[in-house]
N, C-alpha and C positions, 0 to 999 in steps of 0.2 A: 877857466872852468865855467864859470858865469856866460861867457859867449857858445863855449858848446851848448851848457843848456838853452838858452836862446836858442840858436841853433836848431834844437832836438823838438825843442816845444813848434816850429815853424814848421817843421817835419812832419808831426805828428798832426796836427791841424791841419793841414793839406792832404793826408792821407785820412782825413777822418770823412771827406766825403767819396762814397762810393764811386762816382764819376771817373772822381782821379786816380783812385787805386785803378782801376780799370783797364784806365790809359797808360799807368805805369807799368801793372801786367803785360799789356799790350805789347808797351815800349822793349819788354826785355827780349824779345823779339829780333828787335831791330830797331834801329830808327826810323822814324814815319815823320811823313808833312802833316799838316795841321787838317788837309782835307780828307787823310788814311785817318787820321785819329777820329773825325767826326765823323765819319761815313754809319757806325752802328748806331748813332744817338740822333734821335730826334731834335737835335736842337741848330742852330746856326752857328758859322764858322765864329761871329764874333763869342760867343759864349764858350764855345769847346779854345779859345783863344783866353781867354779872362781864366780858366781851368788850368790852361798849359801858364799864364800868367802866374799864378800861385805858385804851382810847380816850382816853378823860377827861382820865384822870392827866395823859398826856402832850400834850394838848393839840389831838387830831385833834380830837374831835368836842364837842359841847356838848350839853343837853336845855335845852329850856325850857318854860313852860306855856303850854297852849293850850284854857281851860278844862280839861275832863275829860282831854286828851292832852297825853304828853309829849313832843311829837315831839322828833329825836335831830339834829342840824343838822352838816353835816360845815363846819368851821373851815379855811378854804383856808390862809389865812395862813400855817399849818406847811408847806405845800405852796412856799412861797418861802423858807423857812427850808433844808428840803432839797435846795430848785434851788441854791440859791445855794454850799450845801456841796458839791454835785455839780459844780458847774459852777466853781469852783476847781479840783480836781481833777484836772479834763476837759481844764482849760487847761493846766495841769503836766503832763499825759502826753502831749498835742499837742506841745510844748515840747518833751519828750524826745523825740520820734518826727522832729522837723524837725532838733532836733541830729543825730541817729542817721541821717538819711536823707542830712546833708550830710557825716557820715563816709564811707559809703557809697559817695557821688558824686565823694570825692575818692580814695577808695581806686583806683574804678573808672578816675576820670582817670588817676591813679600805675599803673596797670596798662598800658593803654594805650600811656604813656611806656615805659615798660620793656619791653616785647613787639615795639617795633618799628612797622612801618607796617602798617596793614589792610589786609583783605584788598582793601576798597575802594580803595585808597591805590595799593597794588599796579599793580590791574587798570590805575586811570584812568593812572599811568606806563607799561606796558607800549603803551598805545592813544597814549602822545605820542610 
């Protein structure tokens, strides 16, 4: 468990800079060499290189060889790592929102009680 998180935090921080999300968009694509990857950014191969480097570390993307290229392969796998963190979550604050909303429901009932008859309530006695 402690190593997923690891893991998820390495993820997360490499996806915190726009760059790389970029690249990793890109990447879904297909896979790309490192000079498809730099070709829209102003910056030099070594940097769009240090960017796919992070990648790495935390385990979005891969290179492999291909002959003379090394295309750069986007690793979905993290992509179910982060669903599955998210989607905990998702479920915990659904959770609280169906608690919250059934406060809500009863309050409104208690209100209701306490105020008397509607105006609806009203009307349909006055018409018997």
């Amino acid at each position: 468990m402690v190593e997923e998180a690891e893991r998820l935090s390495r993820v997360f921080a490499a996806l915190a800079d726009p760059t790389r999300r970029d690249m990793v968009a890109r990447l879904t694509a297909g896979d790309a060499t490192v000079s498809d990857l730099a070709a829209p950014y102003g910056v030099s191969l070594q940097a769009v290189s240090k960017h796919l480097r992070v990648l790495e570390e935390a385990g979005v993307v891969s290179r492999t060889r291909d002959a003379q290229r090394r295309p750069v392969h986007l690793d979905a796998e993290v992509f179910d790592l982060m669903t599955k963190w998210i989607e905990r979550y998702r479920q915990q604050a659904e959770q609280r929102y169906r608690r919250l909303d059934a406060v809500l429901a009863d309050l409104q009932d208690g209100e209701a009680d306490l105020t008397g008859p509607s105006a609806t309530e009203l009307s349909e006695g006055a018409a018997g």
